[in-house]
Structures are given as C-alpha cells and as structure tokens.
N, C-alpha and C positions, 0 to 999 in steps of 0.2 A: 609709901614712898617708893618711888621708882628704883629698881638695881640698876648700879654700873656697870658699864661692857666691859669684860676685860680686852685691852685693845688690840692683842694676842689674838681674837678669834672673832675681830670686827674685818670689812674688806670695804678696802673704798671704792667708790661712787665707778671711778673710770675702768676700774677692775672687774666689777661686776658685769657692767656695759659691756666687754669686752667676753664676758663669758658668754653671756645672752651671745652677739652676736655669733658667736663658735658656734652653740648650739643652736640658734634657729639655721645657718650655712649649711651645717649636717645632715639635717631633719631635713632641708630642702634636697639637698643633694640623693639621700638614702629617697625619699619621698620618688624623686623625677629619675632615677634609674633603676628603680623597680615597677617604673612606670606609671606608678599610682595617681600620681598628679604631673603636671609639667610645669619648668618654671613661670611661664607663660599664663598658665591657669593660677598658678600661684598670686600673682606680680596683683591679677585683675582681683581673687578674691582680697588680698591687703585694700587694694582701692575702695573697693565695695565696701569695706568694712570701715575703712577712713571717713567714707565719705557718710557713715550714719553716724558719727562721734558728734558732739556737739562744732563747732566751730574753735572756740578756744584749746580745748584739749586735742584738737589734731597736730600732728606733726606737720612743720613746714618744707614745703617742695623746695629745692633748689631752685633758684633763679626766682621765689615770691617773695622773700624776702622785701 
C-alpha cells in the first residue's frame, strides 16, 4: 500500500516551476559570463533538442497556439 505525503514537505506544482526556472536563469547566466556558452548558442541548442521530442510532448511557441 502506497504511504501518505505528509503535506508539510510536499510543494506544489507552480512552486516548483518557479524554482526550475531560477535555476535554469542562473546556470545560463554563470554559463554566458564565464563564457562557456552564450545565450544565443543556448536559445539554438533548446531548439535542437525540442525539435527531436516527439510532436505531442513539445512545448508550445507563443503565437501556435
């Protein structure tokens, strides 16, 4: 039988989304001023890597809606 969360040390859904995006903004940031990558190179490998996901599980572009 499955245990209960205690709800004390569950986080919801919009919270976590919010942490992800602090931390990928960082990583880019530390990344593109130590030079290692730039945002630009960045921007192109997410595309690249979007664009091999199947169809359904890609995230929607603004404006295809």
């Amino acid at each position: 039988m499955a245990e209960k969360l205690d709800p004390k040390q569950t986080v919801d859904l919009r919270e976590l989304l919010i942490s992800e995006v602090i931390q990928l903004e960082a990583l880019t940031n530390l990344l593109d001023r130590k030079g290692i990558i730039s945002k630009e190179e960045l921007l192109e490998e997410i595309k690249r890597v979007a664009a091999r996901l199947p169809r359904a599980e890609r995230p929607k572009e603004a404006g295809t809606e």
